[in-house]
C-alpha positions in Angstrom: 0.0 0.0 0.0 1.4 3.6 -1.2 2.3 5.8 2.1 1.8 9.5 2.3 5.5 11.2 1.9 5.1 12.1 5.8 4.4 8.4 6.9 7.0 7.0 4.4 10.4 7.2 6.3 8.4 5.3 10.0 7.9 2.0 8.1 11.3 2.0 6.4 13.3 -1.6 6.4 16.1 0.6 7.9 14.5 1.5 10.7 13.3 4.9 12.4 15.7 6.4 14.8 12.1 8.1 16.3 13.5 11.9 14.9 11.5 11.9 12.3 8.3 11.1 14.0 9.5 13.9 16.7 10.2 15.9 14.5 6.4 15.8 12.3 4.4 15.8 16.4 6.4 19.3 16.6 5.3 20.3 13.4 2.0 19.6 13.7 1.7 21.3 17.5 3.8 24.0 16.4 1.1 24.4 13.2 -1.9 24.6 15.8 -0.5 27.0 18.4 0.2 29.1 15.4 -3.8 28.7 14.4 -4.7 29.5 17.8 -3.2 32.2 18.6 -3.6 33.9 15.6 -7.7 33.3 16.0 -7.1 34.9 19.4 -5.3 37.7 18.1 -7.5 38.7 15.5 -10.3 38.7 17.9 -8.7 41.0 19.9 -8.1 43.5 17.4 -11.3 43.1 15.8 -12.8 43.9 19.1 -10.7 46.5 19.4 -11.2 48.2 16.1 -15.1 48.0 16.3 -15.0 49.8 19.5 -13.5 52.6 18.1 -10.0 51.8 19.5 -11.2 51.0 23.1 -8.3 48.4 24.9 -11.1 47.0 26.6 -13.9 46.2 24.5 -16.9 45.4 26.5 -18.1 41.8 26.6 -20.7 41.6 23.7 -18.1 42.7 21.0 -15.6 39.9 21.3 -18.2 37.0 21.9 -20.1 35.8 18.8 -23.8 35.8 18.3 
């Protein structure tokens, strides 16, 4: 069965030292936090911006409805 070029070096006949399965989790969690915060982050400024510049936006502007 054909492996996806990320799963193809685990299965190898030479064996996988575990790096490059280390390596692909960090990816991946690095990849989320990124996603995460930058949701975060936009919410913020959004809230911001549509309270005409208010740092504390009031509860009903960041929360969705």
């Amino acid at each position: 069965m054909e492996q996806g070029i990320w799963l193809k070096g685990l299965n190898s006949k030479e064996g996988c030292n575990g790096m490059r399965f280390r390596t692909l989790i960090l990816a991946i969690l690095l990849i989320i936090t990124f996603f995460i915060t930058s949701a975060h982050f936009a919410t913020f400024v959004l809230g911001r911006l549509s309270s005409n510049g208010n740092p504390n936006p009031k509860n009903f502007v960041k929360k969705d409805q």
